[in-house]
C-alpha positions as CSV (number, residue, x, y, z in Angstrom):
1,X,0.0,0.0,0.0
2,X,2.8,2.3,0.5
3,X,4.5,1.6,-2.2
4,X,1.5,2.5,-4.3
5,X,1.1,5.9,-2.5
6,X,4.9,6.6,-3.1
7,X,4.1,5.7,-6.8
8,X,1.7,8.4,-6.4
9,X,3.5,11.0,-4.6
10,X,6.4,10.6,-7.7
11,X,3.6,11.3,-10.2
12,X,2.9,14.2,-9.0
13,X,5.7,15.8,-8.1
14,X,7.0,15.4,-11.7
15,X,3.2,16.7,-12.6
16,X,3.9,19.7,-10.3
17,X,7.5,20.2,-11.9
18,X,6.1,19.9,-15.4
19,X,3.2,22.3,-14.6
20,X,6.0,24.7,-13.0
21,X,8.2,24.6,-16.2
22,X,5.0,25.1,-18.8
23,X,4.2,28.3,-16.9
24,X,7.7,29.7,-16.9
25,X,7.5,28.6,-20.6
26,X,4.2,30.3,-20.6
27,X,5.2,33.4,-18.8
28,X,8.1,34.4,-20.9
29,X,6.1,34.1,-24.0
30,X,3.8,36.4,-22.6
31,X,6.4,38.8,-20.6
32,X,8.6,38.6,-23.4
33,X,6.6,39.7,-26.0
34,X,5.2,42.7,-23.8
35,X,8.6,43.8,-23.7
36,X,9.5,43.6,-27.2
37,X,5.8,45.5,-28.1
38,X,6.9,48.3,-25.8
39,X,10.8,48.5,-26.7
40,X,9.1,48.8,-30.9
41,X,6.6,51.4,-29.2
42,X,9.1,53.4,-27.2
43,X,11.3,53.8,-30.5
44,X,8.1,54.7,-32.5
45,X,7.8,57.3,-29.8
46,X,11.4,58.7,-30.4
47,X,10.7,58.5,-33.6
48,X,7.5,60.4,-33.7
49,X,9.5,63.6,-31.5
50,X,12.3,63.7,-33.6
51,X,9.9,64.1,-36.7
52,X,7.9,66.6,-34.5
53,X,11.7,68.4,-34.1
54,X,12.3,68.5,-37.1
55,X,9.1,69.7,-38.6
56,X,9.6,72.7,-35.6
57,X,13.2,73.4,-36.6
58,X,11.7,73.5,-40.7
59,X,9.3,76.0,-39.4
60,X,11.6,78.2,-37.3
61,X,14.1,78.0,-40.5
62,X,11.3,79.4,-43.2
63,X,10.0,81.9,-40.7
64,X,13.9,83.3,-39.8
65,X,14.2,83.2,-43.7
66,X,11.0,85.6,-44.3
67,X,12.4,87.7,-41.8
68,X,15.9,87.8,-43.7
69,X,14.2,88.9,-46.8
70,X,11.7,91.0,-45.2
71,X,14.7,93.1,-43.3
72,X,17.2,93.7,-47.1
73,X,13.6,94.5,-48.5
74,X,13.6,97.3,-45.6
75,X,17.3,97.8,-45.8
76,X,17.3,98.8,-49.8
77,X,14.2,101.0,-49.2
78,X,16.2,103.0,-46.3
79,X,19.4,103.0,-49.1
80,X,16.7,104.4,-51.5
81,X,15.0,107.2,-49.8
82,X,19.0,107.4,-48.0
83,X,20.3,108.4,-51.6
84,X,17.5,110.9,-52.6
85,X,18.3,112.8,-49.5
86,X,21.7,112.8,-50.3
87,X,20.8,114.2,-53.6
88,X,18.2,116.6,-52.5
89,X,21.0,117.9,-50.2
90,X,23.7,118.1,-52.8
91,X,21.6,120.1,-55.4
92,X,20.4,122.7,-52.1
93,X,24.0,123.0,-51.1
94,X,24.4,123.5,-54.9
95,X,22.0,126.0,-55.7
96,X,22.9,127.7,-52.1
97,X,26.2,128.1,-53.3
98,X,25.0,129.8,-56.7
99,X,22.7,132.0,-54.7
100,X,25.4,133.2,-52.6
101,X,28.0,134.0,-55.5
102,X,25.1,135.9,-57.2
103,X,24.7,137.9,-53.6
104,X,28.6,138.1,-53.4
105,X,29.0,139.5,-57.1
106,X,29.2,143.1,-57.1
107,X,26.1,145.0,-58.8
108,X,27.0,147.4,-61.2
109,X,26.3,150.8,-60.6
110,X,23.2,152.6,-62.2
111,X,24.2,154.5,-64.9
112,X,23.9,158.4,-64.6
113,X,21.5,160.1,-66.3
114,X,22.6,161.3,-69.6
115,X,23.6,165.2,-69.0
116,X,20.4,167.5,-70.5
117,X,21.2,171.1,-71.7
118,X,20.0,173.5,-69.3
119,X,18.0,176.0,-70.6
120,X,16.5,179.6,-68.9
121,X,13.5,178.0,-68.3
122,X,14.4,174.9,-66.4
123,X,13.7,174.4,-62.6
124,X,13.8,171.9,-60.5
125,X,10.6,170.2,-61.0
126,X,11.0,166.9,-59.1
127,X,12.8,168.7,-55.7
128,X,15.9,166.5,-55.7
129,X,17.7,169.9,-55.2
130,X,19.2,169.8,-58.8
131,X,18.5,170.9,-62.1
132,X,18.0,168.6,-64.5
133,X,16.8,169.9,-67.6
134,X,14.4,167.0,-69.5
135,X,15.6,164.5,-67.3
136,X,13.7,166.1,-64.3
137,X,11.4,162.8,-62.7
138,X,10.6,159.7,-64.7
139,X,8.9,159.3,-67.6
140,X,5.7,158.2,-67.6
141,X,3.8,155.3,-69.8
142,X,3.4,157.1,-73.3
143,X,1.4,155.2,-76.2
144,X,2.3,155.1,-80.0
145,X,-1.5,156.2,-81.1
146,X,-4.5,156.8,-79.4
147,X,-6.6,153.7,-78.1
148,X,-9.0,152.8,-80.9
149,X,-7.8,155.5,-83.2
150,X,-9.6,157.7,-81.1
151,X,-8.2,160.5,-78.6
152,X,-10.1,162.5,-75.8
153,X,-10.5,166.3,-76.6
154,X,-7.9,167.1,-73.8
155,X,-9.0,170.5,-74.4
156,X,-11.5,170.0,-71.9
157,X,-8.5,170.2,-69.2
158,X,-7.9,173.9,-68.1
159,X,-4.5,175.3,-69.5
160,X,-4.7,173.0,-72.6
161,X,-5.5,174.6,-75.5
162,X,-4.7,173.5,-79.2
163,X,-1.1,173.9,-79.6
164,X,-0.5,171.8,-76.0
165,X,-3.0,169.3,-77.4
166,X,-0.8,169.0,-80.3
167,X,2.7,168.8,-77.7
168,X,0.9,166.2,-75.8
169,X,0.0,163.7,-78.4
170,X,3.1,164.4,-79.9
171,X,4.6,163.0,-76.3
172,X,2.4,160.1,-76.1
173,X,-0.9,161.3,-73.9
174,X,-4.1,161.0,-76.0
175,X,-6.4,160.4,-72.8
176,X,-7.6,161.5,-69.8
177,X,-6.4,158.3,-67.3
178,X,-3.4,158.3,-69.0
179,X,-2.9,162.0,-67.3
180,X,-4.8,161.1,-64.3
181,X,-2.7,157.8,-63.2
182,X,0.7,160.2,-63.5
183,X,2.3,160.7,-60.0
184,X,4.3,163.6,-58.4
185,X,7.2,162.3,-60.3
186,X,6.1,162.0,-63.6
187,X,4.3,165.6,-63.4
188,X,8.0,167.1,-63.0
189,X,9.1,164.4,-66.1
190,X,6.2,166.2,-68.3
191,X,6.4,169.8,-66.8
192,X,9.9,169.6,-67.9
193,X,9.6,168.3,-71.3
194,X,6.5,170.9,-72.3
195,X,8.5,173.0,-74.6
196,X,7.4,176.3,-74.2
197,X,4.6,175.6,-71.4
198,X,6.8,174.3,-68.9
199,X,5.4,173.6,-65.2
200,X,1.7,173.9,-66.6
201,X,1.0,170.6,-65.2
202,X,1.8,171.6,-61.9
203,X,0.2,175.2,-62.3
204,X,-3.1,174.0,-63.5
205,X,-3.4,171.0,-61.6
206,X,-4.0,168.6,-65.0
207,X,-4.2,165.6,-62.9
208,X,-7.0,166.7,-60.7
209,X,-8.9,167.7,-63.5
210,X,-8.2,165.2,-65.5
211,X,-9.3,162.4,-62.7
212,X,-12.9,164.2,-63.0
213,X,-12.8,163.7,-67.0
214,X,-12.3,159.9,-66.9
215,X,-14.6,159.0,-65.0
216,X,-17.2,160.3,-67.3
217,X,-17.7,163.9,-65.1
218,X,-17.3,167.1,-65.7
219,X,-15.6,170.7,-64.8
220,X,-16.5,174.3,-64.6
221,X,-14.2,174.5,-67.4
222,X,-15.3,171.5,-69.3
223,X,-18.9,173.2,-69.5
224,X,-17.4,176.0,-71.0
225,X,-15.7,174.4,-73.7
226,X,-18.5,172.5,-74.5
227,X,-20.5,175.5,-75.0
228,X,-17.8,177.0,-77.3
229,X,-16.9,179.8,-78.4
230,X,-13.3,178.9,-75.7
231,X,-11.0,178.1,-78.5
């Protein structure tokens, strides 16, 4: 009886010894293969980040390269508006420098007026203190012809009579604003030049009178002459 129960007792241990190696056998299958799956998954991993990396450092490349261009873009604009200044200030400097050698450059003097022959009859008619003969004042505006082939009757002015008439178109003055717009100097220039009547400008007071006539009015003396029986 013994001897059948140590029978048994050898069975199973070598049951229990064969069930113990099947489940190592077992176990490092299944342990082993985990390991492997999540060593291939961790380098899938690393792999995955690197290409992430790299994908970043692409993008950090193109955008540093936009920048690049986007800077000599700004660069050759400031070169650009840089060099018109440069040329704006060169032609100033320029044309400052012309100015200032016209300013430097002596002006020549006015030329004297031509020496008139003084006759007994001359005076001082502008007041600079010296005789002057014609060249007494300035001349005023004088016209070729009358304006529309047409002259006023400067008859109507008292202290004109024919022969002046005559002496004044002969001078240039065929109208009443041409007499009326002459100033104190140009009354001495004509009161100088009257030959034979000189200072009857002054004496009669032309341009008073003749302000009157041009604007279409009339004189004391005016009514006379157009009354006749005057000249």
């Amino acid at each position: 009886m013994f001897r059948e129960w140590g029978f048994l007792l050898g069975e199973i241990w070598v049951l229990l010894a064969l069930a113990a190696l099947i489940g190592l056998f077992a176990g490092w299958l299944i342990w082993g293969r985990r390991s492997e799956v999540n060593v291939d998954g961790d380098v899938q991993g690393d792999l995955d980040a690197c290409l992430r990396g790299r994908a970043d450092q692409d993008a950090e490349i193109a955008r540093l390269k936009a920048d690049l261009e986007a800077c000599r873009n700004d660069c050759a604009s400031k070169d650009a508006e840089i060099s018109a200044a440069a040329k704006a200030a060169t032609a100033a400097a320029a044309a400052t420098a012309a100015a200032a050698a016209v300013a430097a450059k002596p002006k020549p003097a006015p030329k004297p007026k031509p020496a008139a022959k003084i006759e007994a009859d001359d005076r001082d008619f502008d007041g600079d203190g010296v005789i002057e003969g014609k060249n007494e004042g300035t001349r005023p505006e004088q016209l070729k012809a009358a304006r529309g082939g047409k002259a006023d009757d400067l008859k109507m002015i008292k202290g004109v009579g024919p022969k002046m008439e005559k002496l004044c178109n002969k001078l240039g003055f065929y109208h009443f604003d041409q007499i009326a717009s002459w100033k104190k100097a140009e009354v001495a220039w004509v009161d100088a030049n009257l030959e034979g009547f000189k200072g009857r400008v002054s004496r009669d007071e032309w341009v008073k009178q003749a302000k009157i006539l041009a604007k279409g009015g009339t004189t004391e003396f005016s009514k006379k002459v157009k009354k006749g029986g005057v000249y």
